[in-house]
C-alpha positions in Angstrom: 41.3 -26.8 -0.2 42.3 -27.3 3.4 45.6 -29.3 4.4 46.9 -30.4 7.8 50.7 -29.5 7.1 52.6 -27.8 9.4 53.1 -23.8 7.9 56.3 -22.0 7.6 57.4 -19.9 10.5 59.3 -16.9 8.7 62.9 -16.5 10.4 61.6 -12.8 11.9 65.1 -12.4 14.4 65.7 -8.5 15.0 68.7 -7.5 14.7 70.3 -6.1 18.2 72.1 -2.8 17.2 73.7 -2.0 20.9 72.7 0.5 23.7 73.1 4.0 22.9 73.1 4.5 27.0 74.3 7.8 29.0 75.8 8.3 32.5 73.4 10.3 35.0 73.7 13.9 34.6 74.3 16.7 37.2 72.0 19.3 36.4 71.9 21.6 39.2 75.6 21.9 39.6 76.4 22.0 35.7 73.4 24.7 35.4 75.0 26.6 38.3 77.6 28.0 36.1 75.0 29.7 34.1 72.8 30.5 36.6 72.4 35.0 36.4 72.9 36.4 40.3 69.5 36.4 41.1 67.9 33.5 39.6 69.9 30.4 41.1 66.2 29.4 43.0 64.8 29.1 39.1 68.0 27.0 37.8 67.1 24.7 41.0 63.4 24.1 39.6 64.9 23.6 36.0 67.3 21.3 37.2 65.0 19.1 38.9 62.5 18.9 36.4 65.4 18.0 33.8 66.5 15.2 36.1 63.3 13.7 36.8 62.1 13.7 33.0 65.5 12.6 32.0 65.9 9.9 35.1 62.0 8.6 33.8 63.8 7.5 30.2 65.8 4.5 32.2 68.4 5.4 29.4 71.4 5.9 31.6 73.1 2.9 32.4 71.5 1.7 35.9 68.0 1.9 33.7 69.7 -0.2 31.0 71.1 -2.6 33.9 67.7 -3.1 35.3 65.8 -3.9 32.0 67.8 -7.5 32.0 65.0 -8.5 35.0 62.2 -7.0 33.6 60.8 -5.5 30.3 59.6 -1.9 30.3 56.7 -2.6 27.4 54.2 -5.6 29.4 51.1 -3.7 27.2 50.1 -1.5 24.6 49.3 1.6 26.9 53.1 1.6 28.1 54.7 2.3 24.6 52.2 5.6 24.9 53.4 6.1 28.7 56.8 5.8 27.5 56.6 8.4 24.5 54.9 11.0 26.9 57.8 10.5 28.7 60.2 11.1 26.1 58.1 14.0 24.9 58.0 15.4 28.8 62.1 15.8 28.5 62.1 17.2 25.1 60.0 20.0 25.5 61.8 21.1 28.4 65.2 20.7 26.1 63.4 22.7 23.7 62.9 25.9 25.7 67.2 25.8 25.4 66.7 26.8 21.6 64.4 29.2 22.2 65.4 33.1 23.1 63.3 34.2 26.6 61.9 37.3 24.5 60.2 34.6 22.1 58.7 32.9 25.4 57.8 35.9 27.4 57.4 39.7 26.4 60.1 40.9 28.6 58.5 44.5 29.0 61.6 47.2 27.9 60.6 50.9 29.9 59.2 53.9 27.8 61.5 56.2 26.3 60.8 59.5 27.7 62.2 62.9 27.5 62.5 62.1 31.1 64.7 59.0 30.8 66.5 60.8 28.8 67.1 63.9 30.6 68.0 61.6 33.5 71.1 59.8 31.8 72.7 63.4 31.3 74.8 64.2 34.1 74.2 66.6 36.3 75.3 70.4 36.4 78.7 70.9 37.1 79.4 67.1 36.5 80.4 67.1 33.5 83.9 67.8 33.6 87.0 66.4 31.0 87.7 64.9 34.3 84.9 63.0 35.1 83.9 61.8 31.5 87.4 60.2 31.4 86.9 58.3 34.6 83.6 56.9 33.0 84.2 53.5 31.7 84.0 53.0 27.8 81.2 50.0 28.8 78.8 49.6 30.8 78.8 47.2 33.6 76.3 44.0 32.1 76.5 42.2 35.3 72.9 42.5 36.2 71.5 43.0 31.9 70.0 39.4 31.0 70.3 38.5 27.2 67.0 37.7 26.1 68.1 37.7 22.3 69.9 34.7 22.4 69.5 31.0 22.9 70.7 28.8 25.7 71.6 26.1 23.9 74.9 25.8 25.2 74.1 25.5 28.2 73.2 21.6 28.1 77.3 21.1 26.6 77.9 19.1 29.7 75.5 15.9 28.4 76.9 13.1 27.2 75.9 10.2 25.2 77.5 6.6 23.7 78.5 6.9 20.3 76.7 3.3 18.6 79.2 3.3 16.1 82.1 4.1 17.2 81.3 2.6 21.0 82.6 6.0 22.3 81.6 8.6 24.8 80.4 12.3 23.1 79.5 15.4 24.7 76.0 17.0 23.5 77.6 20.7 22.5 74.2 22.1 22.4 70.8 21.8 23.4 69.6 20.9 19.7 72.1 18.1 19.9 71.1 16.6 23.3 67.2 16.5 21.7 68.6 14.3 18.6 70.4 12.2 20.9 67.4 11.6 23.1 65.0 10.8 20.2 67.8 8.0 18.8 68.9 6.7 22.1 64.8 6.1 22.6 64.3 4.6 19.1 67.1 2.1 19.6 65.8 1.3 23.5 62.4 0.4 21.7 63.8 -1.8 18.9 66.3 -3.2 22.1 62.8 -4.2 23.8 60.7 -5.2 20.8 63.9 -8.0 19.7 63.8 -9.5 23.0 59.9 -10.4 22.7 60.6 -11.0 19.1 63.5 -14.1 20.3 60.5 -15.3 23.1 58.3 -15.4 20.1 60.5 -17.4 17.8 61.0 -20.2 20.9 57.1 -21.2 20.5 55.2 -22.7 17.7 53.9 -20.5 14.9 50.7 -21.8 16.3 50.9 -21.0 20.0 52.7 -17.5 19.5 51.1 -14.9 22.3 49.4 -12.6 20.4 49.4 -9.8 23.2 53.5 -9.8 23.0 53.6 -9.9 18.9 51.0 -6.7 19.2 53.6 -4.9 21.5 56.6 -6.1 19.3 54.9 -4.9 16.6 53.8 -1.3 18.3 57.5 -0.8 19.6 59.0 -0.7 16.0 56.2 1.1 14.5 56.6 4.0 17.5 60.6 3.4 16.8 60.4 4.5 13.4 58.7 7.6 14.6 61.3 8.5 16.8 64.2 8.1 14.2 62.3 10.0 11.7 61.5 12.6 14.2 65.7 12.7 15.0 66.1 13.2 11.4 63.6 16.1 11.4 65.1 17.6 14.5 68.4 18.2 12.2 67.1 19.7 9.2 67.0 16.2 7.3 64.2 14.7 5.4 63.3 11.2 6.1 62.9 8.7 3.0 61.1 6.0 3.0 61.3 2.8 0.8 59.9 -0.4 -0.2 56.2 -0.4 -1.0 53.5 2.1 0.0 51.4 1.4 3.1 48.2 -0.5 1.7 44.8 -0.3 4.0 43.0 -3.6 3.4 39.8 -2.4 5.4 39.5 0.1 3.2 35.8 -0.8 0.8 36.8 0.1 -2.8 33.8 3.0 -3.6 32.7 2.9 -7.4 32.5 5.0 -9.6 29.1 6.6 -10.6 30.7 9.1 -13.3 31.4 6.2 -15.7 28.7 4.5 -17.8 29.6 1.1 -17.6 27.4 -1.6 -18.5 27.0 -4.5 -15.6 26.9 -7.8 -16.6 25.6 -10.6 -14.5 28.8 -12.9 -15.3 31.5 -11.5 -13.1 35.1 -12.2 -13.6 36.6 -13.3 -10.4 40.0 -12.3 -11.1 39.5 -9.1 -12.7 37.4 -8.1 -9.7 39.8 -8.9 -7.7 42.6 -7.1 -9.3 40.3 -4.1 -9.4 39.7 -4.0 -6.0 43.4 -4.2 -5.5 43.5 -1.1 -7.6 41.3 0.9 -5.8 42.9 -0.1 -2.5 46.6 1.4 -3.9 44.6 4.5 -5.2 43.2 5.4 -1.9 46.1 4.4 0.3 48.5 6.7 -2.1 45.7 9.6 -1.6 45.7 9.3 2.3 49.3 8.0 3.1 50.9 10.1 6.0 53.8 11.6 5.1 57.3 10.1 5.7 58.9 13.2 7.1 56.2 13.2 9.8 55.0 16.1 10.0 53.2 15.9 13.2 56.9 15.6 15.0 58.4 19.0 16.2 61.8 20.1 14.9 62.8 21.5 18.1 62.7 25.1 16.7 63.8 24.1 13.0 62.4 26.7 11.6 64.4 29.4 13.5 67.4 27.8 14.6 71.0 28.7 13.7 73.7 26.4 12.0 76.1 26.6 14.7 74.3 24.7 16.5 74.3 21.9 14.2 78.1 22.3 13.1 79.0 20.0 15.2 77.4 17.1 13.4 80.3 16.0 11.7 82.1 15.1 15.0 78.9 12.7 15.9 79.3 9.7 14.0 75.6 8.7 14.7 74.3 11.6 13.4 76.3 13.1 10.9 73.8 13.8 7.5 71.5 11.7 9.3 72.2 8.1 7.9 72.1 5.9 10.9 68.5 7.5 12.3 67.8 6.7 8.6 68.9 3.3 8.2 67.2 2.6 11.7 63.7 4.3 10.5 63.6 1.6 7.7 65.3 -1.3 9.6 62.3 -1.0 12.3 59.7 -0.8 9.9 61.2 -4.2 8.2 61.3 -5.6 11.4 57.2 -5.1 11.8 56.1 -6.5 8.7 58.1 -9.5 9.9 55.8 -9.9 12.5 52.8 -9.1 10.2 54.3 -12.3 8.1 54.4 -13.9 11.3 51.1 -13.3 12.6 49.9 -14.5 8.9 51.3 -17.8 9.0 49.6 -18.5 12.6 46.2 -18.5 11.0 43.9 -21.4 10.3 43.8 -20.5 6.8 46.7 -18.5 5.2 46.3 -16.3 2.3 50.1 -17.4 0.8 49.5 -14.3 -2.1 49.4 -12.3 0.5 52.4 -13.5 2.1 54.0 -13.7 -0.9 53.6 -9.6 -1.7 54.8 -9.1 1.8 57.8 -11.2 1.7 59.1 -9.6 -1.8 58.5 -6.0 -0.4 60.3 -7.2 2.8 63.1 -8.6 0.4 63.1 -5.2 -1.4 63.6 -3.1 1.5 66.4 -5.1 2.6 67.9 -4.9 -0.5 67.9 -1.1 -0.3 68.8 -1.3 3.6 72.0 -3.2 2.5 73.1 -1.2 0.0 72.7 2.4 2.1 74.6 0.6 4.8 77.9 -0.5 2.4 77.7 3.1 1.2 77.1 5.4 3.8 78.3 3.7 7.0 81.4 3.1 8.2 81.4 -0.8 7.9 85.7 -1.2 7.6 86.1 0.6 10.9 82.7 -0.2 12.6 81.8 -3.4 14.2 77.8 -2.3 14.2 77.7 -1.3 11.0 79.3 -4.4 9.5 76.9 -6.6 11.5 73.8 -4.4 10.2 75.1 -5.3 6.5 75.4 -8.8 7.0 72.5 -9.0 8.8 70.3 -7.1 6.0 71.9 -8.8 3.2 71.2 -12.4 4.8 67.5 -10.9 5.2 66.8 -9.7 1.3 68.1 -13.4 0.3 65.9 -15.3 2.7 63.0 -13.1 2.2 63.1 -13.6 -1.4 63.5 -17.4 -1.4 59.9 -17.4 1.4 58.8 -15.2 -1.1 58.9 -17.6 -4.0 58.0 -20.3 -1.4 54.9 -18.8 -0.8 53.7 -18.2 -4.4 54.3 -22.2 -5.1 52.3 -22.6 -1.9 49.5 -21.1 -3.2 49.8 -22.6 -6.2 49.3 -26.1 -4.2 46.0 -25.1 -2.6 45.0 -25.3 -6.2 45.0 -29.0 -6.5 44.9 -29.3 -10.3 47.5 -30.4 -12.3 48.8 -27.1 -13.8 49.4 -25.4 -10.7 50.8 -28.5 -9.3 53.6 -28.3 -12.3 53.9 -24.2 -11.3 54.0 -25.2 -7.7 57.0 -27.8 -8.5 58.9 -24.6 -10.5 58.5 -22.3 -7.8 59.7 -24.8 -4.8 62.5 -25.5 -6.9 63.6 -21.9 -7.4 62.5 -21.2 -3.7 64.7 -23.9 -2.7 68.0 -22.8 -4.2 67.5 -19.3 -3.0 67.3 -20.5 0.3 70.8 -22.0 -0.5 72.1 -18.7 -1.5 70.7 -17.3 2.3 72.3 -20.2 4.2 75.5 -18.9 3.0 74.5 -15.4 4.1 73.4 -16.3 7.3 76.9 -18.2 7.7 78.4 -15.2 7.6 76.3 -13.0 9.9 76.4 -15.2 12.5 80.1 -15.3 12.5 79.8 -11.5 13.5 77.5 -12.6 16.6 80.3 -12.7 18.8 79.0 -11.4 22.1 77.9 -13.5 24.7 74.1 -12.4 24.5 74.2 -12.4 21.1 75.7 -16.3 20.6 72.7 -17.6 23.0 70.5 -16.4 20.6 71.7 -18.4 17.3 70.3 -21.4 18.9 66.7 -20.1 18.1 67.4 -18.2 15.0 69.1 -21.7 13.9 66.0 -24.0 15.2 63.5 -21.6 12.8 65.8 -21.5 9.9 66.6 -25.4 9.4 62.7 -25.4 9.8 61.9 -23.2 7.1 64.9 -25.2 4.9 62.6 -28.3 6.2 59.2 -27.1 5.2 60.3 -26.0 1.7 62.0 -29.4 0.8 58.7 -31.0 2.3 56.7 -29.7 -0.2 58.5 -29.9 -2.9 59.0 -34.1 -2.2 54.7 -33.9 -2.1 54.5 -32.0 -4.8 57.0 -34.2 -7.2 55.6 -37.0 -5.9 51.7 -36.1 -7.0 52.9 -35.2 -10.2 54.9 -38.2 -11.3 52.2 -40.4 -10.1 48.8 -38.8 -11.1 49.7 -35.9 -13.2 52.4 -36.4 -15.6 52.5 -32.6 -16.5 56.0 -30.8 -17.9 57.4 -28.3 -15.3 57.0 -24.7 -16.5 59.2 -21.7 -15.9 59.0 -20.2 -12.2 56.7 -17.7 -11.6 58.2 -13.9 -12.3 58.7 -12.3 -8.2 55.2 -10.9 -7.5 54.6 -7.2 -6.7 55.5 -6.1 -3.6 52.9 -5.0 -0.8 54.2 -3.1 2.2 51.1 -2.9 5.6 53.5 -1.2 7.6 53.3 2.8 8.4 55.1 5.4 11.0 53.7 6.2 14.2 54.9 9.7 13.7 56.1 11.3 17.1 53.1 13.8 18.4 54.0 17.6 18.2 56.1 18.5 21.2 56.3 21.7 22.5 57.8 24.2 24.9 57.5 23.0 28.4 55.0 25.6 30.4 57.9 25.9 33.2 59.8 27.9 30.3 56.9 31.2 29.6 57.6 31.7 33.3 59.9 34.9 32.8 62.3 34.3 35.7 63.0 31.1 34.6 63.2 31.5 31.2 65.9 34.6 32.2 67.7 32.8 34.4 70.5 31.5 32.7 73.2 33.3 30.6 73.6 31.9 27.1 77.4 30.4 27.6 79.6 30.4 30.5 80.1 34.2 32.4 82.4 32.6 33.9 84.6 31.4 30.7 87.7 33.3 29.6 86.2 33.6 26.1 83.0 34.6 27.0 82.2 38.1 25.2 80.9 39.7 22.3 83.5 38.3 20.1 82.1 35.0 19.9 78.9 36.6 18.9 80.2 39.0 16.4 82.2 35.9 14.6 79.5 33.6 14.7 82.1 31.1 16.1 81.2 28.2 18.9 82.4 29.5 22.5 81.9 26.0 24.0 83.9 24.9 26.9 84.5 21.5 25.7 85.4 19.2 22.7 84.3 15.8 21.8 87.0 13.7 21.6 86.1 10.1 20.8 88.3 7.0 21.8 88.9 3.4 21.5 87.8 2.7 24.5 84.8 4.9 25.0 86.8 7.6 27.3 86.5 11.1 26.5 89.1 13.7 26.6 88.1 17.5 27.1 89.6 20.3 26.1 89.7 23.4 27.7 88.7 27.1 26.3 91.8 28.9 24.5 93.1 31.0 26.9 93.8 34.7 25.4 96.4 37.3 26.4 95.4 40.4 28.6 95.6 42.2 25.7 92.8 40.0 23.6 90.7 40.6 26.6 90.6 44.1 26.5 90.1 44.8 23.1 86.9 46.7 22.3 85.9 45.5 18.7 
C-alpha cells in the first residue's frame, strides 16, 4: 500500500574529529645532514620528490586553510587521484625502512690472494714503529652502510597530536608513514561531514545524489586508510557490527539435495531462505578486515625500535584511535545508505530497520572502546567522540523500532496496525532517552564552526521527533475508530544487517627513485655529524635520535638535544 506521508530523514551528522595538520617541511636542508660526501646531488632529487608528494596531500596547514573555499572531492575519480597521491609519498617514505643492500646488490670486490697480498705492507715496512703509528680503526669516512635502515633520517617531521592538540616529531620514517595514513583518513572524514551538513539542509527528497555517492566513497576509502595505519604498526584491525551483506548477489540452489517442489510456495520462508543464502555467500567472500591488500611499510622485517616510540604518540599508541576511526567512518556510511533509502518512492522500512539496529550496535561498541581506551578526562576530542557515539546508539535504536512499526503500517490490517501502535510507542520513548543524549553532546560543540552547525542537526532531529509522533496519532486514531484491537507487546529489536565494507588501501611499494644505487647510498643511517653517533648505539640497540617529543598545552614543542659524552666515552673502543 502506497501513502503520501512525508518519510523520516535519519539524523546522519558526522562527527568533526579536528585536523591532524603539519607545518611544511624542509627536506633538502634537513636531508643535508645525512647527506654522504659524494651524494648531496641524489639527497637534492630525494628531497624534491618528498616535497612535491608531500606538498600534493594539502595536509599542511596552508592546504587545510584553502579547503574552507573549496572542497578537494567534486567527483568520484578525485577520492582515487587523492589516494594515488597518498600512495606516491608513502612509497618514497618506505624506501627509509629499507637497507640499500635490499634495494640494490651493492657489488662487494672478489677476494683474491691478490687483495690479500696487497693489504700486507710492504718489505721493510713493517716495523714496531710503523704498526704503532697505524690507527686501531680504519677511517669510515668514505664506507656507506648499506646494512642499515634510514629511518631516522625523516626525525625532523612533525605532526598535530588530535588528542592532545600538540605538536610531535615523527622519530622515524615508520612513524611519519602512520602519521600520513591517519592525517589522510581524518582529511577524508573532514571532507565527507561537510557534504554530509549540505546534505542534511535539503529535503530527504531533493538530496544530490552525486554528493551522497562521494560522501559515501570518502568514508569507505577513510576506513582503508585507518586500517592500513593500524597495519603499518604491527596491529590488527577489528571490525564490528554486522558482516557486509551483498544484496545483488542471486541465491544459487542446491542440486545435491533431493527436495521435493511443491507448486504452493511460502512467501516468507522463501524469503528468509534467500536471506540465508545471501549471509552464506557474503561470509565465504568477505574481504578481510586487516586489509590485506595495504602494505605494512616493511612489517615484516622491521625492527622494534622503530616503533618504541609509540607510547609518546598519543594518536597512535596500541593503535586505538586509527581503530576507533576505522569503525566511526564505516558508521558514518551506512548513514548515508539509511539516507539514500528513505529518499526512495517506495521504502523497504525492514530494510531500514536491520540497518538502523546494526548502526545502533556499532555505536554501542564505538562508545564503549572510547570510555575505555581513550583518554576522555584529559581530552576534549575524545570526550566529544563519546558523547557523540552514545547519542548515536540511542537514536539509531529508537529509528530502528520506528521503522519496524512503519512497516508494520503498510500492512493496513488490523493486527499490524495494533503492532504498529506498540512499536511507535516504544520508538517514541527511546527517542526521549536520545534527546537527552543529544543535550549533552551538543553542549561539547563549543567551537565556532561547530555551533553553526547545531542549527541543522536540530531542524532534522525535531523532524524525526515530528514524524514518529505523527504516526503514532494516525495509527491510534485508525485503531480506536475502525479496529478496536488490544495493543500487543513491541516487536523484539530485529537482526542487524551491516552493507558497508573497507576500501582497503592498494599495495604500496618502494618508490623506483629508491633501486637507483646512488640514491639509495646516499644518506647515512643517523646524524655523522651527532656527538653520539657510533657503533655504540648499534651495539645497544638504543635510539640515537637527535630529538625528543615533548608535547604541550599549547601545541609548542620542546627539543632536546643529544647527551653530550666526555672525551673519554668518545674514545672508547667497545
Amino acid at each position: 500500500m502506497t501513502t503520501t506521508r512525508q518519510n523520516l530523514p535519519p539524523c546522519c551528522h558526522a562527527v568533526r574529529i579536528g585536523k591532524k595538520d603539519t607545518p611544511k617541511v624542509r627536506f633538502k636542508s634537513e636531508l643535508t645532514k645525512f647527506a654522504v660526501a659524494s651524494g648531496k646531488d641524489e639527497v637534492s632529487r630525494l628531497a624534491f620528490a618528498l616535497t612535491e608528494a608531500r606538498s600534493a596531500l594539502q595536509l599542511d596547514r596552508s592546504g587545510y586553510d584553502a579547503s574552507k573555499t573549496a572542497s578537494r572531492f567534486n567527483q568520484v575519480d578525485d577520492i582515487q587521484g587523492y589516494v594515488s597521491s597518498v600512495t606516491s609519498y608513502l612509497s618514497l617514505v618506505k624506501g627509509f625502512t629499507v637497507a640499500p643492500v635490499e634495494l640494490v646488490s651493492v657489488a662487494k670486490p672478489p677476494v683474491t690472494e691478490e687483495s690479500l697480498v696487497s693489504h700486507l705492507p710492504a718489505e721493510g715496512s713493517a716495523t714496531p714503529a710503523a704498526s704503532l703509528q697505524e690507527p686501531l680503526i680504519g677511517s669510515t669516512s668514505t664506507a656507506v652502510d648499506t646494512q642499515s635502515t634510514r629511518s631516522k633520517c625523516l626525525s625532523f617531521c612533525n605532526w598535530k597530536d588530535v588528542l592532545t592538540s600538540s605538536s610531535i616529531y615523527t622519530m622515524n620514517a615508520r612513524i611519519e608513514y602512520a602519521q600520513c595514513l591517519l592525517a589522510s583518513g581524518l582529511l577524508m572524514m573532514e571532507e565527507a561531514s561537510v557534504k554530509v551538513d549540505v546534505m542534511l539542509a535539503e529535503r530527504v527528497t531533493e538530496i544530490n545524489e552525486n554528493d551522497l555517492k562521494i560522501a559515501y566513497q570518502l568514508f569507505l576509502h577513510a576506513a582503508g586508510l585507518f586500517e592500513a595505519c593500524l597495519t603499518s604498526i604491527n596491529i590488527p584491525a577489528r571490525a564490528i557490527g554486522a558482516e557486509a551483506t551483498d544484496l545483488s548477489v542471486e541465491p544459487t540452489k542446491k542440486t545435491e539435495e533431493a527436495t521435493p517442489v511443491t507448486t504452493q510456495v511460502d512467501e516468507s520462508a522463501l524469503a528468509k531462505w534467500r536471506e540465508e543464502q545471501r549471509n552464506t555467500n557474503s561470509s565465504s567472500t568477505t574481504v578481510p578486515t586487516s586489509a590485506p591488500t595495504a602494505d605494512a611499510a616493511g612489517t615484516s622485517a622491521a625492527s622494534s625500535e622503530d616503533l618504541s616510540v609509540l607510547k609518546r604518540l598519543p594518536d597512535l599508541v596500541n593503535g586505538r584511535f586509527p581503530q576507533l576511526l576505522a569503525w566511526i567512518s564505516l558508521a558514518e556510511a551506512q548513514e548515508l545508505v539509511v539516507l539514500r533509502g528513505m529518499s526512495r518512492e517506495f521504502v523497504d522500512y525492514s530494510l531500514m530497520a536491520k540497518l538502523s539496529m546494526d548502526l545502533s550496535m556499532r555505536y554501542k561498541e564505538c562508545h564503549a572502546f572510547t570510555a575505555r581506551q581513550l583518554p576522555c578526562a584529559t581530552s576534549s576530542v575524545a570526550e566529544r567522540i563519546r558523547l557523540y557515539c552514545t547519542f548515536k546508539d540511542a537514536y539509531y535504536a529508537a529509528v530502528s523500532c520506528y521503522f519496524q512499526g512503519a512497516a508494520c503500517m503498510e500492512k493496513g490490517d488490523a493486527k499490524h496496525c495494533a503492532q504498529a501502535i506498540a512499536d511507535l510507542k516504544k520508538a517514541s520513548t527511546l527517542i526521549q532517552q536520545a534527546t537527552q543524549r543529544k543535550a549533552a553532546y551538543d553542549a561539547k560543540l563549543t567551537s565556532r564552526d561547530e555551533k553553526d552547525r547545531l542549527f541543522a542537526i536540530k531542524t532534522v532531529y525535531v523532524r524525526t521527533e515530528q514524524i514518529i509522533q505523527r504516526d503514532l496519532h494516525i495509527m491510534t486514531q485508525r485503531n480506536d475508530s475502525v479496529y478496536y484491537e488490544r495493543i500487543p507487546e513491541p516487536q523484539h529489536p530485529c537482526e542487524p544487517l551491516g552493507l558497508v565494507r573497507v576500501v582497503a588501501l592498494p599495495a604500496v611499494g618502494v618508490h623506483p627513485i629508491w633501486y637507483e644505487k646512488s640514491v639509495a647510498t646516499c644518506l647515512h643511517p643517523s646524524d655523522p655529524h651527532s656527538a653520539t653517533n657510533g657503533g655504540a648505539h648499534a651495539a645497544n640497540g638504543t635510539s640515537a635520535t637527535t630529538r625528543s617529543p615533548t608535547t604541550e598545552a599549547h601545541g609548542s614543542v620542546q627539543e632536546s638535544g643529544p647527551r653530550r659524552d666526555s672525551c673519554c666515552n668518545g674514545c672508547v673502543i667497545s
